[in-house]
N, C-alpha and C positions, 0 to 999 in steps of 0.2 A: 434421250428425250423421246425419240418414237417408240421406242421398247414401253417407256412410262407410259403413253397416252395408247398403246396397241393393247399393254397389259389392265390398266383402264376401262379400255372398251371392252374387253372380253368381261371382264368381270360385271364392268354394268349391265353387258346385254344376257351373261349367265342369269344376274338376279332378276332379270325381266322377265326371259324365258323360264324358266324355273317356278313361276307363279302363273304363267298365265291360265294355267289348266283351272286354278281354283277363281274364287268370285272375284270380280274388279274391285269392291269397296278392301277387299284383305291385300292385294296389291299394294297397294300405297301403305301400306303399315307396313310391309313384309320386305320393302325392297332392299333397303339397306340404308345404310350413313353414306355410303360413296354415293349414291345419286342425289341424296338431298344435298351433298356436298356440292354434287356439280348444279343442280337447278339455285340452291344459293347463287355461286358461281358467274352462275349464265344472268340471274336475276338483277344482279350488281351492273354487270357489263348492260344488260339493257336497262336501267337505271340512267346510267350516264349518260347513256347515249339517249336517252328524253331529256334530261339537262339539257343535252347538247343542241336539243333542237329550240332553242333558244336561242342562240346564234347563228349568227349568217354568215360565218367564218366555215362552221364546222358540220359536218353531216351525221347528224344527229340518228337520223332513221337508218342510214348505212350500218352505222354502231349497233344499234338494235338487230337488225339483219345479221349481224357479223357474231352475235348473241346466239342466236338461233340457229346459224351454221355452227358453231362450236360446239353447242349443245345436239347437233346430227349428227357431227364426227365421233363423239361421244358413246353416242349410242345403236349408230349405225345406221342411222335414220329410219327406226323401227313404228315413231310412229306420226310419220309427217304424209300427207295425203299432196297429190299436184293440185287439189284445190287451194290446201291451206298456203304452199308455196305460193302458186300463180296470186293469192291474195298481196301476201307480202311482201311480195317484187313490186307488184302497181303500187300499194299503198308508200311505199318506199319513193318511187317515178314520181308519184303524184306529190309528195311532201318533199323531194331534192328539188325536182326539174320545174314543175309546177310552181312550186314557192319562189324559185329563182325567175320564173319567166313573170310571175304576177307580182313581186316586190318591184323589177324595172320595169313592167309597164306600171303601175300605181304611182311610181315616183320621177319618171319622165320628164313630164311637164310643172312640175317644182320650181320656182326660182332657185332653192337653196340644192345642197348636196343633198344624199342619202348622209354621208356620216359628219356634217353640220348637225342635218335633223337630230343625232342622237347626241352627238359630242358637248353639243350649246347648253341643251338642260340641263343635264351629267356635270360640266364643269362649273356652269352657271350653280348649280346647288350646291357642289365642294366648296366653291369659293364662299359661300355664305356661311357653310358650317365654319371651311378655316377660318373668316373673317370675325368670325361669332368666340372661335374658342381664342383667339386671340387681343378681340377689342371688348369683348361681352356682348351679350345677346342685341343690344336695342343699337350700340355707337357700331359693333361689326356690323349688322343687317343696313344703317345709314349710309356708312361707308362703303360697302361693297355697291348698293344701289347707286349709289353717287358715279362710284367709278366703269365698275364692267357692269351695271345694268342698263345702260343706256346703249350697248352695243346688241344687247337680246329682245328690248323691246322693238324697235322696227320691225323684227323678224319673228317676233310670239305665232302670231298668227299661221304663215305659212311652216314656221319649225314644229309646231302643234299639229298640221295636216301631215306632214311629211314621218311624224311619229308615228299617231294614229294608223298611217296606213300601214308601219312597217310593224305594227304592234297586232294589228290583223295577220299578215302574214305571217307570223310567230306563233301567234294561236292556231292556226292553220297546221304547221307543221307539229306541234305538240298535240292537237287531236289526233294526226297522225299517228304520229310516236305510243301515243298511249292507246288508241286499239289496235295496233302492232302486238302490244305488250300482252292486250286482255287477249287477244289471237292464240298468241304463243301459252301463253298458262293455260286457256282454257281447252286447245284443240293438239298441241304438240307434247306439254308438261302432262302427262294421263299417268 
């Protein structure tokens, strides 16, 4: 496996060095299939990990992070500057740590839980499709109101704030993740 990724690296940073002497725009044409193989690659891996930062389970900008360190090993980290690092450590800090510290303070002083808040709509809207594809559209949507909408009305109000503010946080950390992303292609990917 290390022989693989050592033999890897030599040859991506042969065909990097091997062109630098001529213009930048013939670079990128010139380099080869094995890097656009790995920037594919790397491209995917921080893909998901912008997925990820959709959830509050998973560390979506690490993933990303963890993208861009594989794509350094790579290539020997020929063209990462300690500006563009130092960027994408904080932007990382700020989108883990920051999202976690500002998700529990926003959601504190809530009557309801944090995963009420998301659980209640989620299940409350399954119930209505299953109810729908079972009794049909007009007798499932009566029936399900009848029975479990009477337990989400009380609580509309504050399960609607408690979203809201976890739906902020989310966008928070996916702004994140996604100029991590434009970071890395436009300043690391050359």
């Amino acid at each position: 496996m290390f022989s693989l990724v050592g033999s890897l690296t030599f040859y991506i940073n042969k065909k990097i060095t091997s062109y630098n002497n001529s213009s930048s725009s013939t670079i990128r044409a010139k380099r080869g299939n094995c890097l656009l193989w790995v920037e594919f690659l790397v491209t995917f891996i921080m893909m998901t990990g912008l997925f990820c930062t959709m959830s509050v389970k998973l560390s979506g900008t690490l993933i990303i992070l963890l993208g861009a360190v594989i794509y350094g090993l790579l290539t020997d980290f020929v063209t990462f500057t300690p500006e563009t690092i130092e960027l994408l450590i904080l932007l990382s800090l700020i989108s883990e740590l920051g999202g976690r510290i500002l998700r529990i303070y926003l959601t504190e002083n809530l009557p309801v839980s944090r995963d009420f808040s998301i659980n209640s709509p989620v299940c409350h809207f399954g119930g209505i499709l299953a109810s729908d594809a079972l009794f049909g559209s007009v007798l499932g949507f009566l029936l399900w109101e009848l029975v479990a909408g009477k337990t989400l009305l009380p609580h509309s109000d504050t399960v609607s704030q408690g979203l809201l503010r976890l739906i902020g946080v989310a966008v928070i950390r996916f702004v994140c993740g996604i100029t991590m992303i434009v970071i890395i292609h436009l300043y690391i990917f050359r």
